[in-house]
C-alpha positions in Angstrom: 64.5 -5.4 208.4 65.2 -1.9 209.3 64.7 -3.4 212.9 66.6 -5.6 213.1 69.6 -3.3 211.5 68.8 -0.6 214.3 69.1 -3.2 217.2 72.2 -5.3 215.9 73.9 -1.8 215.9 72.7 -0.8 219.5 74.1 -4.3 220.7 77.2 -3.4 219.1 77.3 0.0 220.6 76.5 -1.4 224.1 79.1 -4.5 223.9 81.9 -1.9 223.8 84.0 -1.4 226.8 84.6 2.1 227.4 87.0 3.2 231.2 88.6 7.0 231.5 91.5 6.5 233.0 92.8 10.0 234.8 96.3 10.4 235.5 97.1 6.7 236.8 100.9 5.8 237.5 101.1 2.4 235.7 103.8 0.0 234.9 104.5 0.5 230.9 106.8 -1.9 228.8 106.2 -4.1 225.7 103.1 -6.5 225.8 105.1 -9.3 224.0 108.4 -9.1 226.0 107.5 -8.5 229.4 103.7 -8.8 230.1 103.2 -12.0 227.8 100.4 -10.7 224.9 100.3 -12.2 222.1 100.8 -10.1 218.9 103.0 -10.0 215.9 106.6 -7.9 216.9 107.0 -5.6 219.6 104.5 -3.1 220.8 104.3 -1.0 223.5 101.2 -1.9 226.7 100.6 -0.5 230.1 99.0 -2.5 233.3 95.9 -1.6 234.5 94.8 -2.9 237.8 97.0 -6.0 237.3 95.7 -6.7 233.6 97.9 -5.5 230.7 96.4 -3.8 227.4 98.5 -2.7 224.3 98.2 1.0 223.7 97.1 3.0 221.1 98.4 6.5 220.5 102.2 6.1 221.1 104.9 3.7 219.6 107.2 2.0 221.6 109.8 4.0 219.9 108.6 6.9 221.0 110.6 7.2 224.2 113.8 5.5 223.0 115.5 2.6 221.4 112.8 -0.7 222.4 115.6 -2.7 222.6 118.1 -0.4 224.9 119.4 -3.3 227.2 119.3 -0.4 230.2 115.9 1.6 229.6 114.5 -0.5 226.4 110.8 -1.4 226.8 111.8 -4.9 225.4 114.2 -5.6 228.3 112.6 -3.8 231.1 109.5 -2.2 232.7 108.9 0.6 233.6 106.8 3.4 235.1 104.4 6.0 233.6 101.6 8.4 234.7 98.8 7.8 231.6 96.1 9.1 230.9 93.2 7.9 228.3 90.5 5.5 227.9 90.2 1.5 227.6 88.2 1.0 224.6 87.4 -2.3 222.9 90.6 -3.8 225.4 93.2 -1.4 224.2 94.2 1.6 225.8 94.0 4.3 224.4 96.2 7.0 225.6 96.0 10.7 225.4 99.0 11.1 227.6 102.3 9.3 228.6 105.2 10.7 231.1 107.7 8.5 231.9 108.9 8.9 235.9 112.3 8.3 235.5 
């Protein structure tokens, strides 16, 4: 038994996606409004190498109104330099500087 616990946690372990991202410029909006994820309200993502992920770290508040028709993440996208991991398909982000 002890066994089988030991190697059903190792699979776990290994089944996670882990990817540093260094300082990447990315395109950064909300994942619902303008990259098409689905999820329940608004919430702030980032594209990676064409494939979006929602972020984990910052709100999509937390540069402004979301809903700003001129700079909102809801109405437009646009562009960051991030920095963080992808972990378990989200990205998790230890840095985010808009370039205005």
């Amino acid at each position: 038994m002890k066994k089988i616990i030991v190697l059903s946690f190792l699979i776990i372990v290994a089944c996670q996606t882990k990817l540093k991202v260094s300082v990447l410029e990315a395109p950064i909006a909300c994942g619902q409004c303008q990259f098409d994820l689905e999820g329940d309200g608004c919430n702030l993502a980032v594209k990676i190498n064409d494939k979006a992920y929602f972020v984990e770290g910052f709100g999509i508040d937390d540069f402004g109104d979301a809903h700003d028709e001129q700079t909102g993440f809801c109405n437009v996208v646009r562009k960051a330099k991030i920095e963080g991991e992808i972990v378990s398909n989200k990205f998790v982000a230890s840095s985010i500087k808009l370039i205005e």
